[in-house]
C-alpha atoms as one frame of an Amber mdcrd trajectory, in Angstrom:
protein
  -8.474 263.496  32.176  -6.609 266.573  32.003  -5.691 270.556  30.988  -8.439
 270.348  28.492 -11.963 271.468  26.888 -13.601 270.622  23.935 -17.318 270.759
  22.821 -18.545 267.360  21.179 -21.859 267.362  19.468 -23.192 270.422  20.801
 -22.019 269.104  24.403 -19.521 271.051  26.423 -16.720 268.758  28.346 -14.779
 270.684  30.779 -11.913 268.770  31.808  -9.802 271.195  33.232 -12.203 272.726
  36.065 -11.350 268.984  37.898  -8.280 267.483  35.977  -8.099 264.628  37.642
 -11.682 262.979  36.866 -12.194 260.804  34.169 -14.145 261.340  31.044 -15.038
 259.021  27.951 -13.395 259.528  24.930 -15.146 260.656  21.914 -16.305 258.094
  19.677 -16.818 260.726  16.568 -13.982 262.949  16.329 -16.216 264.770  13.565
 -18.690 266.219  16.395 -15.696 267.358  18.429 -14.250 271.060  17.841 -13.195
 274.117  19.653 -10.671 271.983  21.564  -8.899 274.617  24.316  -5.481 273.105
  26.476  -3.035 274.054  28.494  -1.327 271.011  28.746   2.608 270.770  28.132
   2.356 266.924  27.147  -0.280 263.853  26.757   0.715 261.147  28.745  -0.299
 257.940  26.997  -1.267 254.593  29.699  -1.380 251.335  28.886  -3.194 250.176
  31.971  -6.567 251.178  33.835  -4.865 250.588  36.610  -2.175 253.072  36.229
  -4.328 255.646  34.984  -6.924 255.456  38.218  -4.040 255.447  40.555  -2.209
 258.626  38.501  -6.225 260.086  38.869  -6.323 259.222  42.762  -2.867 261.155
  43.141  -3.910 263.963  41.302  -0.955 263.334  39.138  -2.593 266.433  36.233
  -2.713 269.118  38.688   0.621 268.757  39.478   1.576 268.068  35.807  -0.323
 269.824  33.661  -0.948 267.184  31.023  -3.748 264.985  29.372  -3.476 261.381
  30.594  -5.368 259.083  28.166  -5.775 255.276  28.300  -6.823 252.536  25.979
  -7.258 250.254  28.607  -4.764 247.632  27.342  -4.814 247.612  23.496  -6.652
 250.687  22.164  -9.299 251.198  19.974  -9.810 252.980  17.522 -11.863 256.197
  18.606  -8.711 256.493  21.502  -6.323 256.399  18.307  -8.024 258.896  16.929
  -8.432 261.213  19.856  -5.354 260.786  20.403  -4.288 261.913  16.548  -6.706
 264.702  17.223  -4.777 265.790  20.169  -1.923 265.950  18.793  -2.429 267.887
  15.582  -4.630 270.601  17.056  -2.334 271.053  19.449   0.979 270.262  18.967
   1.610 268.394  22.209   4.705 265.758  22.654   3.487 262.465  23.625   4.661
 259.941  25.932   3.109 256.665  26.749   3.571 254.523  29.607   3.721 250.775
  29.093   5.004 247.642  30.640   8.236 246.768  29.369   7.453 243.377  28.091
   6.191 242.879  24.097   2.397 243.177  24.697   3.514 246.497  26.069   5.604
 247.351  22.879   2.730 246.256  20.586   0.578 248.658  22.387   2.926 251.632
  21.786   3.220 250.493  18.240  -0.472 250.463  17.979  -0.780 253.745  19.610
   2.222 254.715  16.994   1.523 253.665  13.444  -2.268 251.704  14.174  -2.880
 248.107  14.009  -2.158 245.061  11.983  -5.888 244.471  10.708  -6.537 247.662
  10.160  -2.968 247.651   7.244  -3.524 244.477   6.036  -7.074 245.533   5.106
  -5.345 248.573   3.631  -3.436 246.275   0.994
């Protein structure tokens, strides 16, 4: 949800004429282009939770950010949104976790990607 729009496989999403609702993420970042923001920042949740209650407060309209969740450890098309994001538009990133080491592993996931996926690399 957020200061965002983006086309994905021929399909417009407008984000930004309601901030606050929710959309999917993209599961094939090569169908997505023309990606348009005025965001300042992404704002990274670990938990539904969080994010519905940051939605039900209408938390981007005050903000002006992109509020993304993996809903607990994320996969791998929110990783890659997410990497999307962040080169095409040069956004900082912050990511709100709980402060306990499932919540650290999820930042490091969000960070530098999973276990599996660089033990596969080797």
């Amino acid at each position: 949800m957020g200061w965002l729009k983006f086309v994905e496989a021929g399909r417009a999403i407008h984000c930004i004429r309601d901030p606050n609702t929710a959309y999917p993420i993209p599961v094939c970042m090569e169908e997505v282009e023309g990606i348009v923001s005025v965001a300042k920042y992404v704002l990274v949740v670990e938990k539904e939770t969080v994010f519905q209650r940051l939605a039900n407060d209408s938390f981007c309209d005050r903000n002006h950010c992109i509020v993304i969740t993996g809903r607990g450890y994320p996969d791998v098309p929110t990783r890659r949104f997410l990497r999307y994001l962040v080169d095409q538009l040069q956004l900082p990133v912050y990511c709100l976790v709980d402060s306990d080491p499932y919540g650290f592993d999820i930042l490091t996931t969000y960070k530098f990607g999973s276990m599996t996926w660089h033990m596969m690399q080797n």
